[in-house]
VEXVO-922644 format. One record per residue (C-alpha): residue number from 1; x, y, z. Coordinates in nm, 4 decimals, padded with zeros to 6 digits. Each point is the difference from the previous one (the first is absolute). Layout:
BEGIN
> seq,x,y,z
> NUM,X,Y,Z .
...
REM end
This chain:
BEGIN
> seq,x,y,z
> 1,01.7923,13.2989,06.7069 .
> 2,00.2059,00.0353,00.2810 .
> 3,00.0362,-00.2898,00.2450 .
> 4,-00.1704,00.2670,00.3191 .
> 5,-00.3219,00.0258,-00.3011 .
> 6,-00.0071,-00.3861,-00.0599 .
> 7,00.0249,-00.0677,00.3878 .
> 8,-00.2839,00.2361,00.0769 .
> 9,-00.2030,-00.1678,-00.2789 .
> 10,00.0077,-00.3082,00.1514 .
> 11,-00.0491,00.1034,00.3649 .
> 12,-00.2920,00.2000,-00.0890 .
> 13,-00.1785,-00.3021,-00.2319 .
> 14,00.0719,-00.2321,00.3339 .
> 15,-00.1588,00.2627,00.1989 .
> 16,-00.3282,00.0354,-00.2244 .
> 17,-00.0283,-00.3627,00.0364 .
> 18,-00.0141,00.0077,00.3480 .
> 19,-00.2699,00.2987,-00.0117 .
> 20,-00.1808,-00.2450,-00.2090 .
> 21,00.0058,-00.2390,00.1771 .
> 22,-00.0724,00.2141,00.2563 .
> 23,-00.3608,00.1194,-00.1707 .
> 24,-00.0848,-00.3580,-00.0089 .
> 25,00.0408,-00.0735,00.3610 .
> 26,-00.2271,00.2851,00.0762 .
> 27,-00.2608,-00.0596,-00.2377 .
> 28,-00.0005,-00.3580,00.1767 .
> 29,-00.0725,00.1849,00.3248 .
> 30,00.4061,-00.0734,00.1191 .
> 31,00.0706,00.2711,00.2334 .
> 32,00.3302,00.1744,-00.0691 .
> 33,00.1390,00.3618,-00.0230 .
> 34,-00.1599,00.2247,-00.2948 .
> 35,-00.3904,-00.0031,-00.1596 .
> 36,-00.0745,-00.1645,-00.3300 .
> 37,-00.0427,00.3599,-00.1221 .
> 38,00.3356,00.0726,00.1564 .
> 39,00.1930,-00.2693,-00.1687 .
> 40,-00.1674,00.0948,-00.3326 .
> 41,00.1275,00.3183,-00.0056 .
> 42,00.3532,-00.1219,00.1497 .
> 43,00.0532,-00.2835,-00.3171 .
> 44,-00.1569,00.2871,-00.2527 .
> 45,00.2625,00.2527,00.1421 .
> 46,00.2787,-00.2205,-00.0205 .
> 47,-00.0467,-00.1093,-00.3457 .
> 48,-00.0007,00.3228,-00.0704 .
> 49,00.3648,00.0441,00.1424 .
> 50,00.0836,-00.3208,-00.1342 .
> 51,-00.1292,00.1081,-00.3841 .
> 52,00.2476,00.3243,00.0650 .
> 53,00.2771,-00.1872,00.1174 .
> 54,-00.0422,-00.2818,-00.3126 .
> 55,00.0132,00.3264,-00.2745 .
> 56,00.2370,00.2143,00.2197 .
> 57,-00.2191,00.2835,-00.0204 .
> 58,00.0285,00.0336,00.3511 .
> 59,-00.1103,00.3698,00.2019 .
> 60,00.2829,00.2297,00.0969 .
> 61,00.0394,-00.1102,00.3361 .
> 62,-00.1903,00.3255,00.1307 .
> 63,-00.2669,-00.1116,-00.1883 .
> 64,-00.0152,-00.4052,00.1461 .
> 65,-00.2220,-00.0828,00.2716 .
> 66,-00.2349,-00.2466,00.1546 .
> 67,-00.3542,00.0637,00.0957 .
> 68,00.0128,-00.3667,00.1536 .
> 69,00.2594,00.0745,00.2657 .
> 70,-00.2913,00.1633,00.1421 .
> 71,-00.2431,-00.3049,00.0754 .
> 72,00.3304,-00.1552,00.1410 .
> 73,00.0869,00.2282,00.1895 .
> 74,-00.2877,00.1791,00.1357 .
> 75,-00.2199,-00.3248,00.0618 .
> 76,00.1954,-00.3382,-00.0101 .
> 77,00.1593,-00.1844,00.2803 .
> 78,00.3313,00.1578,00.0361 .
> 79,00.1683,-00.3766,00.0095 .
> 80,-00.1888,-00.1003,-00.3740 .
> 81,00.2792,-00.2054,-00.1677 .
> 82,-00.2314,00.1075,-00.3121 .
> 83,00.0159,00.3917,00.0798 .
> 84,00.3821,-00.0452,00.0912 .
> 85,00.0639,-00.1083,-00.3555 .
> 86,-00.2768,00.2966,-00.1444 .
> 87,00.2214,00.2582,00.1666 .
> 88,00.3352,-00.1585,-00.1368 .
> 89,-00.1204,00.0064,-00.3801 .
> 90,-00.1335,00.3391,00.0724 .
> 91,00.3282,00.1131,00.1515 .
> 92,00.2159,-00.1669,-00.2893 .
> 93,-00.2496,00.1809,-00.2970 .
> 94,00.0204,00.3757,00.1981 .
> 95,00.3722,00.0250,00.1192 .
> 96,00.2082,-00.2927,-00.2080 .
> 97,-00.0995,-00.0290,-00.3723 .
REM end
């Protein structure tokens, strides 16, 4: 596994944590950018990416995208530290693997 792969691994299992943790600040009625159902989807998509990246049975890069960079950037705060990081791992798994 390259040292790019292993990298994105572990920036995309720190960044499902956060979504986690995330989903439990909603469900405690914390406001904050994205819905419970939002996050849900986010976490499910990226361990989806993250299962890909683990087996290298990656897309062809025509073929990667993100529905998530949608809720970011369509309805989230354009300053969300959280929706910054989103549209990093998104930009990394579409253009860089």
């Amino acid at each position: 596994m390259s040292n790019q792969l292993a990298g994105f691994i572990r920036d995309a299992e720190e960044i499902i944590s956060e979504v986690e943790n995330e989903i439990l600040n909603r469900k405690k009625g914390k406001p904050g950018d994205g819905s419970v159902q939002q996050l849900e989807f986010i976490r499910e998509e990226l361990n989806q990416i993250k299962s890909f990246a683990l087996t290298n049975s990656l897309p062809p890069r025509a073929n990667r995208y993100t529905s998530f960079s949608r809720y970011v950037v369509d309805e989230w705060d354009t300053n969300s530290i959280l929706g910054q990081r989103l549209c990093e791992v998104a930009s990394i798994y579409k253009r860089k693997l």
